[in-house]
N, C-alpha and C positions, 0 to 999 in steps of 0.2 A: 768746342764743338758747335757750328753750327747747321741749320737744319738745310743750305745751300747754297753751292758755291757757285760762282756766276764768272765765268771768263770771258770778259773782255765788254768793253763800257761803249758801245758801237748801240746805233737805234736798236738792235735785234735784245741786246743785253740789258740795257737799260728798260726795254718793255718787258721783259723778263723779271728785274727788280719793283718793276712796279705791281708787276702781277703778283710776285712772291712778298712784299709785304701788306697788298692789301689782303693776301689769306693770310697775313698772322704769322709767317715765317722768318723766323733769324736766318737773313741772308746775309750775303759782304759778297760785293764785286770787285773782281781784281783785274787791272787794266797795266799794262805795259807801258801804257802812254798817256795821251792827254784823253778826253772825254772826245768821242768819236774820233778818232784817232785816223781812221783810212780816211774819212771825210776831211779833218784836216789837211793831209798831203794830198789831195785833189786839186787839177790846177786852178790859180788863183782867182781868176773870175768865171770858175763855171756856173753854169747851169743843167740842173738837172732834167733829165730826159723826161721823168716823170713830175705830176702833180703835186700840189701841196698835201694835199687832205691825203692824199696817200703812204704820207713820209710820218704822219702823227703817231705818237703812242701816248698810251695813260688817256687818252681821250681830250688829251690839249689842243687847242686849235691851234692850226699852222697860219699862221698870217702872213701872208707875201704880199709884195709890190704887184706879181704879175703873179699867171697861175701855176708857173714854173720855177721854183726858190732855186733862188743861187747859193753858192759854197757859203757866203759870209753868213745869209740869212740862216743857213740851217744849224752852223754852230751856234749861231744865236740862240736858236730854237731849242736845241738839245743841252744846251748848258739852263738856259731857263725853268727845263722842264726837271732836272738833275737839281737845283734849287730850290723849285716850290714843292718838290715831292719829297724835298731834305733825304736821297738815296744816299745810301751808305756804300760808298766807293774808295777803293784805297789805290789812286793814284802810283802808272810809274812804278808797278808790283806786275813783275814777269812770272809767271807760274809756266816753271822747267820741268816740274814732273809731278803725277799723276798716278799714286799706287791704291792699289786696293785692299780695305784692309774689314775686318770680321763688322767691325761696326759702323763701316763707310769707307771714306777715301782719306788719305793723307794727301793733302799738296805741296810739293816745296818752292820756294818763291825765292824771288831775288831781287832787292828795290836798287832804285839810284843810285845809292852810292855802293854799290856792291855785298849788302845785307842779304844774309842767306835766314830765313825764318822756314815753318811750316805753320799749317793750319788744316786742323781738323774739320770735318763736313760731312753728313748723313749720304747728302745729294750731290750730285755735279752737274752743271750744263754749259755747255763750251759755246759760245757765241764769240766766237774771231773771227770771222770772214776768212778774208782770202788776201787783201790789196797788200800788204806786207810783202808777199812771197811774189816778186816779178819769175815769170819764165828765163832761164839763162838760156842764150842763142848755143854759148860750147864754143865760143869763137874766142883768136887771139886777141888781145885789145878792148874787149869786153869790160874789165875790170878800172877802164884808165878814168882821170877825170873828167874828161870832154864828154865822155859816154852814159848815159842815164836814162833809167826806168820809169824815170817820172817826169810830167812834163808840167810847168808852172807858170810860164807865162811869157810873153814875144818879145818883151823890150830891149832886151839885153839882145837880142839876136837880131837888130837891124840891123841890116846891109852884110850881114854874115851866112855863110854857107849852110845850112844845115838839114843835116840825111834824118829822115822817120823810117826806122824799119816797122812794119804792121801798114794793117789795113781795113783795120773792126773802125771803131766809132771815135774811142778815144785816138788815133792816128789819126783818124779824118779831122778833128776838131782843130789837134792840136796844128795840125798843118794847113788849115783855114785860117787859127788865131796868128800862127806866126806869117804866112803871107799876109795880112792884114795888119802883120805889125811889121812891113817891111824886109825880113827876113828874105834869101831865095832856098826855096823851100826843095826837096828831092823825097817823090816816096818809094822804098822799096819793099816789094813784096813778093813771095814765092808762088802766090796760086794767079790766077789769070787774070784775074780783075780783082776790085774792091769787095770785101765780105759781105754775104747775104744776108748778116745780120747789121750791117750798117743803117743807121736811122734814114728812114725815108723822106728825113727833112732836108737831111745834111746832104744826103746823094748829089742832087741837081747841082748844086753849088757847087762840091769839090769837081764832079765829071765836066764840068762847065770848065773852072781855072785848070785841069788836064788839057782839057782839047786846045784851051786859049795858047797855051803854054807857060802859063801863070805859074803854073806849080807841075814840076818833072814827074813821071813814075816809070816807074821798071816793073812791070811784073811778069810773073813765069824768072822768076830772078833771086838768088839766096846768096845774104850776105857770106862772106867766106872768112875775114878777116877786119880786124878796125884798126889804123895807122893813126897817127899825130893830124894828118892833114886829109884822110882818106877813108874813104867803104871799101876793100876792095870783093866786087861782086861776083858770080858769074850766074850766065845766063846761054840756055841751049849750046854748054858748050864752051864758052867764047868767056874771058876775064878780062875783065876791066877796074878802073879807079874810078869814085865819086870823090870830084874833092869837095871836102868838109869840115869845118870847124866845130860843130858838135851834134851826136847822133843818139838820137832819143829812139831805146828799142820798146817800141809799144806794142809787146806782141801778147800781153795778156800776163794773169796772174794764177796762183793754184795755192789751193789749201794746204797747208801744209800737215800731213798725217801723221808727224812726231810726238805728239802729247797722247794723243789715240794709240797710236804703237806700242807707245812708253806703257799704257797701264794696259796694253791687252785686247785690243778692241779689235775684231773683226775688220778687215779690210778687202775693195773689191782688189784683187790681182790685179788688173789691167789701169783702173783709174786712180786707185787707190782712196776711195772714196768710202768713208764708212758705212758698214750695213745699218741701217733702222729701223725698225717697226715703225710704218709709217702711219702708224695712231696717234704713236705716244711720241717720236722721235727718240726712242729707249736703245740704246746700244746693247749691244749683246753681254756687256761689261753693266750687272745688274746696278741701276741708281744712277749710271752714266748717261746724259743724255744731249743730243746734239742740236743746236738749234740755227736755223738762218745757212750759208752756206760755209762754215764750219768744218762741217764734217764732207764735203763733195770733192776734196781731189783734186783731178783735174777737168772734174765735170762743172765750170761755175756759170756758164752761159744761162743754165735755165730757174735759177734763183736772183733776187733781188731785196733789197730792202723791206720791198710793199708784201714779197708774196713770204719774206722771210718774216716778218712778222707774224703770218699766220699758225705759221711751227709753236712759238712762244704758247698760245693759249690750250694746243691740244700738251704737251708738254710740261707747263705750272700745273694743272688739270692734274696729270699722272702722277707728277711727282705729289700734291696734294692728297691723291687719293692713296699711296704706297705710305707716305709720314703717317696718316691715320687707320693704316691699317698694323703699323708696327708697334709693340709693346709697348708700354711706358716706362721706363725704368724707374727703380725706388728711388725717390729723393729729385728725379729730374723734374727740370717745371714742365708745366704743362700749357 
């Protein structure tokens, strides 16, 4: 039994571990993958939108080259700070479910090589994100290898065809880095233009290679189907073929509300986005608690790293004050 269980080893989780052992609590993180794990599969040389100092927990300085860290720099950074704080994390450990039980939670887990354990915990707080769970379009062809959720980098794709469906930030990026890495680039999207949440840096640049004809777009325009060599779209009406030799659907990601459901938690109907007491981040499922955008559904646009860190302190906080308002049982330490 320990005093909390910490899902998923992402900056929101690990600030979480660091919080819970400097009050003195037997925690264990359980991470499904590597240590920041969505950050890892980010493409290979990005850069983050935001700052360094914003990206920090445990109070470690973020040192960058510039004042925007890249992908490499910030695994740096999060593996350094999961070293010098010596956090107790148990790698490549999936937690499938989530019951509630008179004197906490049971978790059952599943590692690497297909090991089923459980582990006992007072507390819980789920810190997974989102980036795991791409949005499915519902299209034929969807499923094939040419086709993928994630996007990594241009080189492979010189002089080769290749469709973006989206048109948030990560689209825009990815279809700047591949025209830039010689690529002829195609973007499709269903609403009228580029989204209003695109970075105001990025905008000029892409609308620029638009107009030039550097880089195609379709919009007012919904894929329908994905072929071997093809998009096929339609648009007011009218279908057509894009040819393509590989299509990166970047049309966003969603929390997924499985582990939440599994033990009982309150959900909205429509986003499916967990209810919380927005003091504590305390789920209706008492001692369960949600941290970072975790528990949002398909609400993840207005959470990030910087503002999900802030969950973390009101959150250690409750749980802290709930472990010392409960008994002590005979013989347990203290």
């Amino acid at each position: 039994m320990v005093d909390l269980a910490i899902i998923g080893a992402g900056p929101i989780g690990l600030e979480a571990a660091i919080q819970a052992k400097r009050a003195s609590l037997r925690y264990v993180v359980l991470e499904k993958g590597c240590i920041a794990n969505a950050i890892y599969h980010y493409p290979t040389y990005m850069t983050f939108f935001t700052t360094s100092e914003r990206l920090e927990i445990g109070g470690h300085p973020f040192v960058t080259a510039t004042d925007k860290p890249t992908r490499k720099e910030a695994l740096e950074y999060y593996r350094k700070v999961v070293h010098n704080e010596a956090l107790d994390i148990k790698l490549y450990t999936q937690v499938t479910g989530i019951a509630k039980q008179a004197d906490g939670f049971r978790l059952e887990t599943r590692d690497r090589s297909g090991e089923h354990r459980a582990l006992n915990s007072k507390m819980v707080a789920m810190a997974t994100g989102y980036f795991d769970n791409p949005k499915q379009l519902g299209i034929p062809g969807e499923e094939q290898a040419h086709v993928s959720h994630y996007y990594t980098e241009a080189h492979a794709f010189y002089g080769r065809k290749v469709t973006i469906i989206g048109a948030g930030s990560s689209a825009a990026d990815a279809a700047l880095d591949l025209y830039r890495g010689g690529a002829e680039v195609t973007i499709v999207h269903r609403g009228e233009g580029f989204r209003h949440s695109l970075k105001y840096w990025i905008r000029p640049n892409l609308e620029n290679r638009v107009k030039e004809g550097s880089i195609k777009a379709h919009f007012n325009t919904v894929a329908r189907e994905i072929t071997r060599g093809a998009v096929i779209v339609e648009k007011e009406g009218a279908v057509f073929e894009i040819p393509t030799e590989q299509t990166f659907l970047l049309t966003g990601y969603f929390a997924s509300p499985e582990l939440l459901k599994g033990a009982g938690v309150k959900l909205e109907p429509k986003t499916q986005a967990a209810v919380l007491n927005p003091d504590t981040f305390e789920t209706d499922v008492d001692g369960l608690y949600v941290i970072g955008s975790a528990g949002s559904g398909t609400k993840t646009s207005d959470i990030f790293i910087e503002n999900g860190l802030d969950h973390v302190q009101k959150a250690i906080s409750a749980i802290v004050r709930k472990l010392q308002s409960k008994p002590v049982e005979v013989g347990a330490p203290t």
